[in-house]
Every structure is written in C-alpha cells, then in structure tokens.
N, C-alpha and C positions, 0 to 999 in steps of 0.2 A: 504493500500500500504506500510506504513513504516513497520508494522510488517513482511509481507513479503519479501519485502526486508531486514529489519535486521535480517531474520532467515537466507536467501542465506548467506549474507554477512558473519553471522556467521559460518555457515558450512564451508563456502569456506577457512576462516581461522582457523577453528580446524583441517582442513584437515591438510592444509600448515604445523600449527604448532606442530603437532604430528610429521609427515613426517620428518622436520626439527632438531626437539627435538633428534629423534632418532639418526641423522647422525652427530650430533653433538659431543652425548657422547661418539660416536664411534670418532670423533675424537681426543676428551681430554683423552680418554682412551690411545689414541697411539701415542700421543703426547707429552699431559702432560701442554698445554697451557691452564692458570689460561681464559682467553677471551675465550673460547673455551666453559669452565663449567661455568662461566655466563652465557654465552648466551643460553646455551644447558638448566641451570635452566628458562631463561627465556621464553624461548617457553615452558618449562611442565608449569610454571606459567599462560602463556598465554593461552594454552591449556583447563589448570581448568578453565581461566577464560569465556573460550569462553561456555566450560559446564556448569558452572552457570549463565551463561546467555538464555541461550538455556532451564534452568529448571525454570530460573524467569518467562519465557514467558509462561512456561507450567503451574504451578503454578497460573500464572495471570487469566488466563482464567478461573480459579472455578466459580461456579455461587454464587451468594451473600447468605449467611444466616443472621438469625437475629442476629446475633453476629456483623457479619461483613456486613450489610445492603446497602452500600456502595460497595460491592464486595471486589476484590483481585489487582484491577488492579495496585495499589501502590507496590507492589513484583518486581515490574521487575526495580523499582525503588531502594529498599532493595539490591537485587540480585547487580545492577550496583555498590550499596556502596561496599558490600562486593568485589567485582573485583577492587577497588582503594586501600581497603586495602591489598587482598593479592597481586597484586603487587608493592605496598610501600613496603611490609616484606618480602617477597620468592625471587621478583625480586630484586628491588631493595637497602636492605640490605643486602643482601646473596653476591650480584655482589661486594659491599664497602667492606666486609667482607675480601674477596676474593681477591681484588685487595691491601686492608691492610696485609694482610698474604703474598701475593708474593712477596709486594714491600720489605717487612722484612726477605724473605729469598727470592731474585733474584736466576732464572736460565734460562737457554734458553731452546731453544725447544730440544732436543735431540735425537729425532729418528721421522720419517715421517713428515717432514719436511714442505713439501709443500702440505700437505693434508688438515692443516686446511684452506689454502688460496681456495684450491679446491671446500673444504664442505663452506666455507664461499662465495664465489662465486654464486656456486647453491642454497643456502639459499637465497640470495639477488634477484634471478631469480624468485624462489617460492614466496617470500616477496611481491614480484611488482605482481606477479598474484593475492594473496588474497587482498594487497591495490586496485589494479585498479576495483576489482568485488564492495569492498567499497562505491570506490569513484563514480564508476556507479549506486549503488542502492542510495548514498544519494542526487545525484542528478536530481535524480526524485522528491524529496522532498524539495530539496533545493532554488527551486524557485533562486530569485537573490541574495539573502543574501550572503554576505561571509562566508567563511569558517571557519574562527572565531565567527561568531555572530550565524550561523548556529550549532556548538556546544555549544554554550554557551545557545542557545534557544531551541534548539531543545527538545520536550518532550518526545519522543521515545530516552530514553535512550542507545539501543543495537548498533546503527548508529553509534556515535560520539564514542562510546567506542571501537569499532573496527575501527572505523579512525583513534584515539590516538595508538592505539594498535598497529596497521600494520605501521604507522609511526616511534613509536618509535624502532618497529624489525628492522626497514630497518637502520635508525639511526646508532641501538645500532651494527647490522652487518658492517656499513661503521667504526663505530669506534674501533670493534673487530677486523678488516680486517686491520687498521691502526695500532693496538699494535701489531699483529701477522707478519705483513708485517714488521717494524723497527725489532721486535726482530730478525728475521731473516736476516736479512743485519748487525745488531749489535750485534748481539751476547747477548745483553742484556738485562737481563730477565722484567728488569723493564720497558722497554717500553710494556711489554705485562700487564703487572702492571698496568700504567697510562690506556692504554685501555680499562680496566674492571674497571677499578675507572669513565670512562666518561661513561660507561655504566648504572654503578652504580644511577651515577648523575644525566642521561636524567629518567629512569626508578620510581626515586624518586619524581623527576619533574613531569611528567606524572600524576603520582597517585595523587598527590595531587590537580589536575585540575580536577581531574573527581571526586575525593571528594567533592573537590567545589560546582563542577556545580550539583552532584548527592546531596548533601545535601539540596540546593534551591528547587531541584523538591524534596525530601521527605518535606521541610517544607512544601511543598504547593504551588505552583505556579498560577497566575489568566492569564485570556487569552492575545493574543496577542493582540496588539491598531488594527488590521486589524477585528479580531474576534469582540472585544467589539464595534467596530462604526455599525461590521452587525448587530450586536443582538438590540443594541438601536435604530436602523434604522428601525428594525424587529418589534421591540415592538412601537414603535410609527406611523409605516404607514400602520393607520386602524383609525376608529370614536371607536374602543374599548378603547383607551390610550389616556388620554391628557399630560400626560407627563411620565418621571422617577423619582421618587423622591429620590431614590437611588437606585444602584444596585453593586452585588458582583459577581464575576466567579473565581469558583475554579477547577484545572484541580484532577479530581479522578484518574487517570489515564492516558495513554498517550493516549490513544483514547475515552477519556469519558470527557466532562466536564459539572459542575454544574453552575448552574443561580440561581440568587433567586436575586428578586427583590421587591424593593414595588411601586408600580404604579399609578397613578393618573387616576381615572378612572369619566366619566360623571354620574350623578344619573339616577338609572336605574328602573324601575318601578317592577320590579320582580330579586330573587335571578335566574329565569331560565336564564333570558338575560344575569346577569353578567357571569354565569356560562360557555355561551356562546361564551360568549366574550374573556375570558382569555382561553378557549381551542382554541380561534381562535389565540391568538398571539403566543399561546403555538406553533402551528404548521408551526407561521411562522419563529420563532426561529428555531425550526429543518432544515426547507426549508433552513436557508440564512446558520444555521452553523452545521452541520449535525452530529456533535460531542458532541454537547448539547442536550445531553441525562435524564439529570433530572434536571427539572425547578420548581422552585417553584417560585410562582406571589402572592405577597400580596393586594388586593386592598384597596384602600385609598383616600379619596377625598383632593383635592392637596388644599392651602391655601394659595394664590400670600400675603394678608396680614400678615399673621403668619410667612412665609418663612421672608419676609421683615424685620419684626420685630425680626425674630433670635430667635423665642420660635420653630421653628421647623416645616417645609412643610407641619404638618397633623395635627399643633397644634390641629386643631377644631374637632378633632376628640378624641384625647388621654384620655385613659383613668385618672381619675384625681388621681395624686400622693398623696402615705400616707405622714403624715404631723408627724415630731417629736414631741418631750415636749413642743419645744419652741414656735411650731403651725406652722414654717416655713415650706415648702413641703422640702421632705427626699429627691429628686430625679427632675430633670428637665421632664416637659410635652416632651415626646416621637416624632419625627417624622417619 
C-alpha cells in the first residue's frame, strides 16, 4: 500500500510541479521578480526530485544477486538522501543566493505587474491539489500517529518526502506572494529581497530534516515496539520456544524486514523435530508481521543458572574460549 500510494502521490506532484515551474519562468521573465526565479528554481528542483524518487523505486525493485544478497531495497533510501541534498543546493542556496544579489542591487517590478501575484495564486491552487492527494495516500498508513512522528518513523521514504515537499511549495509560494505583494505597494525592491531570503531559509530547513531522518533509515533502522512484541509473541506461543535469548530486527528495506534471533528451545530427540519446529515459528513470524521476510532462528538451550550468574543464557553450551600466554580465556563464554 505505501509504495503505491507514494508512487500516486509522486506523480501527482511532478505533474503540479512541472506545470508550475513552467508558468513561473514565464513570469520572472516578464517581470523580472528575484521570488519569482526562486521559486520557478524550486519547482524544477522539486521536479528532479520527484524523478529521482520515482527511479529509487524503480531501481529498488531489482531482484537480489550474490553481490547484493540482500536485494536493492535500501535505493529508495539513497535516492530520498540525494533529494535533501539537491534541495539544500538548487533550492535552497540558489533562493539565498538570489535574495543576496537583489537585496544589493534593489528594484521593483517594472513591467507586468500583477502577473506574478496571478501565477502565484494558481501555483498555490495546484500546490493544495498535489499536498491534499499527499496527505490522503499517507493517511492510509498513518494509523494515529502524528504527523510529526509519522515522518520521522515512517520507513517508506517517498510519503514524508513529498509531504515536506508540497508543504514547503505552499510555504515558500505564501512567502513569494508576500515579497511580491509589499514590492508592489512599495515600490521597493527589497521586500521582494526578504521574500526569496524566507524562501531560501524554509527550503534549507527542509533538506536538512529529510537528511536526518533519511540518514537513520540508510544507517539501519530495527522495527517498530508494535512489530517486535508480535514477532516475540510469535516466537514464543508454541511448545517449539521456551524462550528468547536475544533477538535483532533490521528493516532491509521499507517493505522487507530481517529477524534473527537465538532461541531457547526444549531437547529434542531428532535434528527432524527441531527442524520442524523452527519452520513452524518461522511461519508464525510471517503470519503476525508479514514484512519479515528473512528470518534467521539460532537454536540454543536456554541456562536460568548461567543467565543468573552473568556468564551468559547458553553459557552450557558455548563453545570453550582460546586461552592467551597467560592461560586466562582470550574472550568471554558466548550467549
């Protein structure tokens, strides 16, 4: 569902911000207002960015080789960084750039006057059609979370990027529409200045939150406390598990994530039965979290006195550590 919906959502807004992009340079063209060519850059910025997201996705989908065993699905993670970087630098340095050059040689609008307010207007119309397609595909996903915590969790990267995205258009149009609006009644050119400087500043902002939050999913991310109580609830309600001795979840991808655990398991009179046994938790992990895609279950016989004592849940099992010069073991017995 979230891929789908962040492919809508994306088209909806490359549409928008092509459409927009175009009417824009048409109006800095005939105008000659510095908020005008901010913003006109930032829609082709946003534009690319909605393309490279549309090609992470396509990308993501390769099938796995032995290079990459693991698959692709981490791409669309990549693909989301690079869209914070180019608009940190296309968008929002170009916009400071911009608003520093005008504030140092001021002028007003001088010819078609009341066009950018026009094409600013209709941008904000289009704006609110691709935000609102947005805000309906993430809230099929969004469950109750806020809106806040929903970006910042969310592991479908293409959602939150086009929420930050379509928000800060609308944004950076009310504060393009605010310099162009004052230069106009003042005559002076440096309110249209300040406007593409707050442009600047929301647009720098931005990227740097999607940096953020995109850099956490590249480092790795483990599942959510919703996900890990089904999967230990999964793995212990069966006579195959006496308990967890540890376990790890790492998301591969925004719809793939891995398990691997080592598990306390009863002694079993044949390797068939254990065999048995861990294909049956295996499938009840898929059942409760349908995303856990590749499991790996270590078995182990769990050790309530070894745990106790703090040599380790499977002390009684470990293999026994090499020992240095001094005859002291090199390494602590393993749990």
């Amino acid at each position: 569902m979230s891929a789908n919906g962040g492919t809508k959502a994306i088209v909806a807004a490359l549409l928008a911000n092509v459409g927009i992009a175009v009417t824009k340079f048409i109006a800095f063209l005939l105008s000659g207002s510095s908020s005008m060519l901010a913003e006109a850059v930032h829609s082709v910025a946003d534009s690319g960015n909605q393309g490279l997201l549309l090609l992470g996705g396509k990308r993501a989908r390769r099938e796995a080789t032995p290079q990459h065993p693991f698959g692709y699905g981490r791409e669309r993670y990549i693909y989301a960084f690079i869209v914070s970087i180019v608009l940190f630098s296309i968008g929002g340095l170009f916009a400071l750039y911009e608003a520093y050059h005008k504030w140092d040689d001021p002028h007003g609008i001088k010819s078609w006057h009341w066009l950018p307010v026009v094409v600013l207007v209709a941008a904000i119309v289009m704006e609110s059609f691709s935000f609102r397609t947005a805000i309906k595909e993430s809230n099929q996903i969004r469950g109750n979370q806020s809106w806040v915590r929903f970006i910042r969790r969310a592991k479908a990267p293409e959602l939150p990027v086009v929420l930050l995205e379509d928000f800060g258009a609308l944004v950076g149009l009310v504060f393009a529409l605010f310099g162009v609006g004052m230069t106009l009644i003042t005559g002076n050119g440096r309110w249209d200045a300040a406007g593409t400087a707050m442009i600047g500043i929301l647009l720098v902002t931005i990227a740097i939150v999607l940096a953020i939050e995109t850099k956490s999913l590249l480092l790795g991310e483990g599942a959510e406390s919703t996900d890990v109580a089904a999967i230990e609830r999964a793995v212990t309600d069966g006579p195959e598990v006496e308990r967890i001795i540890h376990m790890k979840t790492l998301y591969l991808g925004p719809e793939e994530l891995m398990v691997a655990a080592k598990i306390g398991v009863p002694a079993c009179e044949s390797a068939q039965d254990l065999a048995r046994g861990i294909n049956a938790v295996e499938a009840r992990i898929r059942a409760a979290v349908p995303i856990a895609r590749v499991i790996y279950l270590e078995p182990d016989i769990f050790s309530a006195a070894a745990a106790e004592a703090g040599t380790g849940a499977a002390a009684d099992t470990a293999v026994p550590q090499p020992q240095d010069a001094s005859g002291e073991a090199a390494g602590r017995p393993g749990g």
